[in-house]
N, C-alpha and C positions, 0 to 999 in steps of 0.2 A: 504494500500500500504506500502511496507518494505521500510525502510530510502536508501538510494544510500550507497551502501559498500565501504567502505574506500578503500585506495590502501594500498595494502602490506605494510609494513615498507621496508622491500627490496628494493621495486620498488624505493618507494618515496628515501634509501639512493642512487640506483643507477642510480638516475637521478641529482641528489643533484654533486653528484659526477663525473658525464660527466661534468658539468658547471664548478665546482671547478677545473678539470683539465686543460681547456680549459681557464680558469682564471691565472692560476698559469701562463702555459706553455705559452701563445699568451702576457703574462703579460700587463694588463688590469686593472687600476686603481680598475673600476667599472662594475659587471656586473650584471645583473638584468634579472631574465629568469623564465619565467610561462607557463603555459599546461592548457589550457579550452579542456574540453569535458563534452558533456549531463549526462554521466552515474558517475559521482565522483566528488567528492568536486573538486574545484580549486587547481591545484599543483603551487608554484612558489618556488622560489630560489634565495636569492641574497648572493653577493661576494663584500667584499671590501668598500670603504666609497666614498662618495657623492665630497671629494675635496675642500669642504666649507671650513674647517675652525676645528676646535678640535670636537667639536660631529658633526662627519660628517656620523654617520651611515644611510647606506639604507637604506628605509623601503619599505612596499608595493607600498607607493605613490609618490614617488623617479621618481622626471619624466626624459626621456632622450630625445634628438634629435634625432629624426623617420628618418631625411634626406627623401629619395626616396619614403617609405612608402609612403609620403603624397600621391605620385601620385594616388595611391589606391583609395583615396576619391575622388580625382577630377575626375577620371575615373565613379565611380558609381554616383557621380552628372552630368555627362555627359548623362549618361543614363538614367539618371530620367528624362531629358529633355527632352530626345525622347519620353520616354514612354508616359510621361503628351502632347506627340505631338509636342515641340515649336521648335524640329527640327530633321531630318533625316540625321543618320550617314554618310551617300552617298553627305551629304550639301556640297559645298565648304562655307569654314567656314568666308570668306571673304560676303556670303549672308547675315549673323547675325551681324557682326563687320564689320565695317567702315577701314581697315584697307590700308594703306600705300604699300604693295607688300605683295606676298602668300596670298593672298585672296583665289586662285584658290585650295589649299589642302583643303581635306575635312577632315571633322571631323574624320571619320574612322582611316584614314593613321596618323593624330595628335597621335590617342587613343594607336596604333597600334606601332609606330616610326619606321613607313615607307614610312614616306612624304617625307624625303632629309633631313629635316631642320638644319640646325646646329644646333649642341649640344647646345650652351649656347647663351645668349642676345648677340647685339654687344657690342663689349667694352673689357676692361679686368677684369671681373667681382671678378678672382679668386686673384690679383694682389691688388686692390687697396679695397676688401669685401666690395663694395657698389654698391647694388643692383639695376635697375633703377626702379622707380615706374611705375604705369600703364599708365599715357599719354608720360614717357620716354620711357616703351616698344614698346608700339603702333608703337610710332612717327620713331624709328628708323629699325622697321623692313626693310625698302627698303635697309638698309645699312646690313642687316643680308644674309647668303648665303645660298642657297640651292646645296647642296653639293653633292646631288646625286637623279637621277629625280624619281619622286614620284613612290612609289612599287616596286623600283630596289633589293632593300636587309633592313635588322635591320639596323636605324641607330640612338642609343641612343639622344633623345632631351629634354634639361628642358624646351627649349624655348618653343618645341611646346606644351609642356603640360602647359606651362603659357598662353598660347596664351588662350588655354579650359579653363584656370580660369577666363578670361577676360570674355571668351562668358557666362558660366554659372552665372557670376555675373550679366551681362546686359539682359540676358534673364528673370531673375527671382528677377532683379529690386532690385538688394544691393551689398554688397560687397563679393566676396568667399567669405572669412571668417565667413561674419553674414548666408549667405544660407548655408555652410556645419556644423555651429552650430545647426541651425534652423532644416533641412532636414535631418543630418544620428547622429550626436552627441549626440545630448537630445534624439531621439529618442531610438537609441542603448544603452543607459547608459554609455556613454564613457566619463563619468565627468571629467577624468581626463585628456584627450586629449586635446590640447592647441595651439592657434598661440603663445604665451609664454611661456618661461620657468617655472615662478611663482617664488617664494624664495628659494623653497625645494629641485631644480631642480639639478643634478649630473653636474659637472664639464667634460668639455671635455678637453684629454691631447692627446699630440705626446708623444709619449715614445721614447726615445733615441735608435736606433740601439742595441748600442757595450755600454750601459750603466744602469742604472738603473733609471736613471735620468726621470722625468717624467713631461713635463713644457705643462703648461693647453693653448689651444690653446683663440684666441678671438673670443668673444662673436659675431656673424653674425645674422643680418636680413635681408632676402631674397627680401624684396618688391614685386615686383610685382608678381616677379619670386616663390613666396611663394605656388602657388597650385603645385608646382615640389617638394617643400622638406623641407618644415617652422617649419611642426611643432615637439609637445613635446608630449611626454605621455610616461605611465610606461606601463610593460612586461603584466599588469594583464588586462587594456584594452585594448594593443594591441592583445593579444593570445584571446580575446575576438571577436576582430576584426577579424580574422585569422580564427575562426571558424564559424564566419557569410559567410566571404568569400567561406568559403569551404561546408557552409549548411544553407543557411540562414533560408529555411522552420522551423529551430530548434530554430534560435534570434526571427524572425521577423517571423512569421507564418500568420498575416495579410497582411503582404507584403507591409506596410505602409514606409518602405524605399525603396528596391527594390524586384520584384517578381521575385521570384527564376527561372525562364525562362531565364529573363535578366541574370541573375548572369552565368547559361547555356551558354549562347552566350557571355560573358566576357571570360569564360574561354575555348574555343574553341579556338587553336593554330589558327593564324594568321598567324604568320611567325616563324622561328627558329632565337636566336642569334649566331649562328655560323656555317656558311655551311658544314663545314665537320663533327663538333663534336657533334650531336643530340641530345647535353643532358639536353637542358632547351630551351623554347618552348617563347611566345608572343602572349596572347592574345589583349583584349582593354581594356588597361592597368594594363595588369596584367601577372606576369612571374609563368608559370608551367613547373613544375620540375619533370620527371618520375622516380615512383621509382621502376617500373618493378612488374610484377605481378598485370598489369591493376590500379596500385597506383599511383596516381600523387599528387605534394605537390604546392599547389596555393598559390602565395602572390607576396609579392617583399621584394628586399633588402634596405638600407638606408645608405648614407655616408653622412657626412658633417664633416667641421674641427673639431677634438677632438670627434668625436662621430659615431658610427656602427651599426646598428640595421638590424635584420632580421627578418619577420612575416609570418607563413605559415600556411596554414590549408591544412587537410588530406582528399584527396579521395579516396573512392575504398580500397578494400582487405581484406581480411578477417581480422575479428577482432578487424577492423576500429571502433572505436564508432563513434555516432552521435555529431555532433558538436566539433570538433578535431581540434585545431588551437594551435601552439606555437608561442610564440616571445621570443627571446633574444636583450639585448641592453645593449651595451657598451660603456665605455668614453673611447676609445683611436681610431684614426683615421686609426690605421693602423693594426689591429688585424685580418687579414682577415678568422681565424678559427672561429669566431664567427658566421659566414654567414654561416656554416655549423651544427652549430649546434640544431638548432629549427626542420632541418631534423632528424638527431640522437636521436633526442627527440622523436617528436610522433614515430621512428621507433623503436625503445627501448621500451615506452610503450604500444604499441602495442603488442611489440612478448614477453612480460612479465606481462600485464595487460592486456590480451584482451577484447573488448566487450561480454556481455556477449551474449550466444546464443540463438536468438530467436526461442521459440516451435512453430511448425508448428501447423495450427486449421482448423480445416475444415470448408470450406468458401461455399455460394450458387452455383448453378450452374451458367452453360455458359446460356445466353437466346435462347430461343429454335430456332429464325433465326438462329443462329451461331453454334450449335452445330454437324450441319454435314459438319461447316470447320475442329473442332478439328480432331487429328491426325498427320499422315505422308504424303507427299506431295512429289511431285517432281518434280523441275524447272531446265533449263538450264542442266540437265543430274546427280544435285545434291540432294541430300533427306533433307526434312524441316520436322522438329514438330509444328504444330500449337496448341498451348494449354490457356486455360484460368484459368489465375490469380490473385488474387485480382483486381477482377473487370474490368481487360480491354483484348483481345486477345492478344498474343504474337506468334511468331515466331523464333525458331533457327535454325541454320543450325545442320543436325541429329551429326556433327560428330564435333560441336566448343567447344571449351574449357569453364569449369562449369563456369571460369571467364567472361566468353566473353556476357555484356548486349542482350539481347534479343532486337527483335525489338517490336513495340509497336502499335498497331493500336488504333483509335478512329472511328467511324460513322459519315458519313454526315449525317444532321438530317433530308436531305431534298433527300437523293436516299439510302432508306434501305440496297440494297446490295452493297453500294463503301466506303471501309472506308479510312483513310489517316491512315500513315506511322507516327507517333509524335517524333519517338524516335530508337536509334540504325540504323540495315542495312535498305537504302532505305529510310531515315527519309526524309517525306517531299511529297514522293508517294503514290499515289493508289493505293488500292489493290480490284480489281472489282470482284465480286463472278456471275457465271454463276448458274441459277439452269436448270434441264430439267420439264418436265411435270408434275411433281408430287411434285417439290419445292427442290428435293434435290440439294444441291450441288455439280454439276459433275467437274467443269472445276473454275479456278482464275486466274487471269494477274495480277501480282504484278511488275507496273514499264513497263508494258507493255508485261513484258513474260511470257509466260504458264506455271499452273504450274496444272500437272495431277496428280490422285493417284497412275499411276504405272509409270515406268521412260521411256520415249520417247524419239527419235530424234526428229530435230528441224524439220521433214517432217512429223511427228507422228508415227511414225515406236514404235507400243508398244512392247518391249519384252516378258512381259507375254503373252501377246495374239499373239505374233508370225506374227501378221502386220499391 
């Protein structure tokens, strides 16, 4: 097997070079920005010093404040709950926690922030940076609001994502903290992600407006409030994290932190944040961003005092590699180009390093029940291909674009001719195959409608055959 081919010198200065400009210009104490993908060494990039003290250079292990990131984690330890069974998204989350009021939101609408919940604990959390602990959360939820009735519209909440760090802690008998070390940390390699800073950790500043002036904000612990936005870690685990998110079959290919189905159903739009303007999406817990041409970029953003971080990983489009995740992370609170940048990254190296192209090989056939579905079909007055490839039936519509996912079928094991729908249009339906006397197949009902080899009305009026 050949070694993975470096990236261009190009590439690597003209990636080098988006960060530096976006450092100068947003001026940014610190910033820290890396590129995971399967097919090339690790890209990253730092800008600027740590804030410490006289040798205050970056390095690779330069940790910063993830802020929102966290949500990220508590999101897929939520799901691991489910998965392991010890609770169903649909729960009202008050069946697992003891809790005071809002018992009644389910888990979903927490995952989702479409329960109402207010944004932050009660109290003045941002006023006086003291956090309340977990029997202070709990105990004061009755005094917290629900601001808008559950699935009404996006409505950003730390709370209620503290609230899923409560439950995933008492579900699995320890603290967040020690079960999302235990469960996605050690397993992922993500040594360097942290409920602490550590010693080596970058400075976070306000940068003065109309100055030059750069004054480091203080130092914040989240308590309870910590599966919302606690923790620390540098660009090279986060972009690590970013391309789990966006491929995990390529980190985790045993699926021992989550199986990449789950991670499917994370990233399926929930809701939009913003009714008019469609241009970043909600899933459960997680924000997807289209980047047009069937591409979308999975992650979330991160604020806290003195500190910005954005983490994304790439799906869809030509030229995507496998395992395609950025992160950037900055010391300055209010730099808000930086949250743009992790996009311009994989979309840069993409249309200038692209994956390379897979040669197509010639595979076994269709099994011989199935090969007199292959072909051209016609349902609803429209033409389909049905075709077999690597290994499972598909279906497009005759006239969709090269982008557009096929759908997918699999067999019940236990009725030869009905298979289900796994994936793309109709995911979820059956597609029943009719034969006549001799086994061929004449006739399918996909989702319940006909689908003939020459094109019918819905009273079967054939045109070729004139009735």
């Amino acid at each position: 097997m050949s070694p993975a081919p470096t990236p261009d010198a190009r590439v690597d200065e003209r990636l080098g070079r988006l960060v530096r400009r976006v450092q100068a210009d947003a001026r940014v104490p610190a910033v820290s920005a890396a590129l995971h993908r399967a097919d090339r060494p690790l890209w990253q990039h730092t800008v600027g010093g740590t804030g410490t003290g006289t040798d205050d250079a970056l390095g690779a292990y330069t940790r910063f404040r993830i802020g929102s990131v966290t949500k990220t984690f508590t999101a897929v330890l939520t799901l691991q709950c489910r998965d392991d069974g010890l609770l169903d998204l649909d729960d009202p989350v008050g069946r697992h926690l003891d809790l005071p009021a809002h018992g009644e939101l389910t888990v979903r609408r927490l995952l989702s922030h479409t329960s109402g919940l207010q944004r932050e604990p009660f109290g003045e959390v941002w006023d006086t940076l003291r956090a309340p602990d977990a029997d202070q959360l709990v105990a004061e939820l009755d005094r917290a609001e629900r601001v808008l009735p559950p699935g009404r519209r996006f409505h950003y909440s730390n709370l209620g994502m503290a609230v899923l760090g409560q439950l995933v802690g008492r579900l699995r008998g320890g603290s967040w903290a020690q079960v999302l070390a235990e469960r996605v940390l050690t397993p992922l390699g993500l040594t360097d992600t942290t409920v602490t800073p550590g010693p080596a950790a970058a400075t976070g500043f306000l940068v003065d407006a109309y100055s030059d002036e750069a004054r480091p904000e203080p130092p914040t612990d989240f308590g309870a409030v910590g599966p919302a936005a606690q923790l620390w870690s540098t660009a090279t685990d986060m972009a690590r994290w970013a391309a789990f998110l966006a491929d995990p079959a390529a980190l985790d290919p045993a699926g021992a932190v989550l199986a990449p189905d789950t991670l499917n159903e994370m990233r399926w739009p929930v809701t939009t944040t913003d009714e008019t303007l469609w241009g970043a999406g909600f899933g459960l817990g997680l924000i997807l961003v289209p980047q047009g041409e069937r591409v979308v970029h999975v992650g979330h953003d991160g604020a806290m005092p003195g500190f910005l971080a954005a983490v994304y990983g790439r799906r869809g489009g030509e030229g995507t590699a496998g395992a395609m995740g950025a992160a950037v992370l900055g010391s300055s609170g209010t730099a808000a180009e930086l949250f743009d940048l992790p996009h311009r990254l994989l979309t840069e190296a993409v249309a200038h390093d692209p994956a390379e192209i897979e040669p197509w090989r010639p595979g076994p056939p269709a099994p011989a029940p199935l090969r007199g579905v292959l072909g051209r079909w016609w349902g609803e007055g429209f033409e389909y291909v049905f075709s077999w490839h690597d290994g499972t039936l598909r279906a497009r519509g005759a006239g969709d674009p090269a982008g557009r996912p096929p759908a997918v079928f699999t067999p019940l094991p236990d009725r030869p001719d009905v298979l289900r729908t796994v994936s793309g249009r109709e995911a979820g339906e059956l597609l029943r195959l009719t034969r006549d006397e001799a086994g061929a197949v004449v006739r399918m009902h996909w989702a319940t409608y006909r689908f003939t080899r020459h094109q019918e009305t819905f009273d079967r009026y054939d045109f070729r055959a004139g009735s």
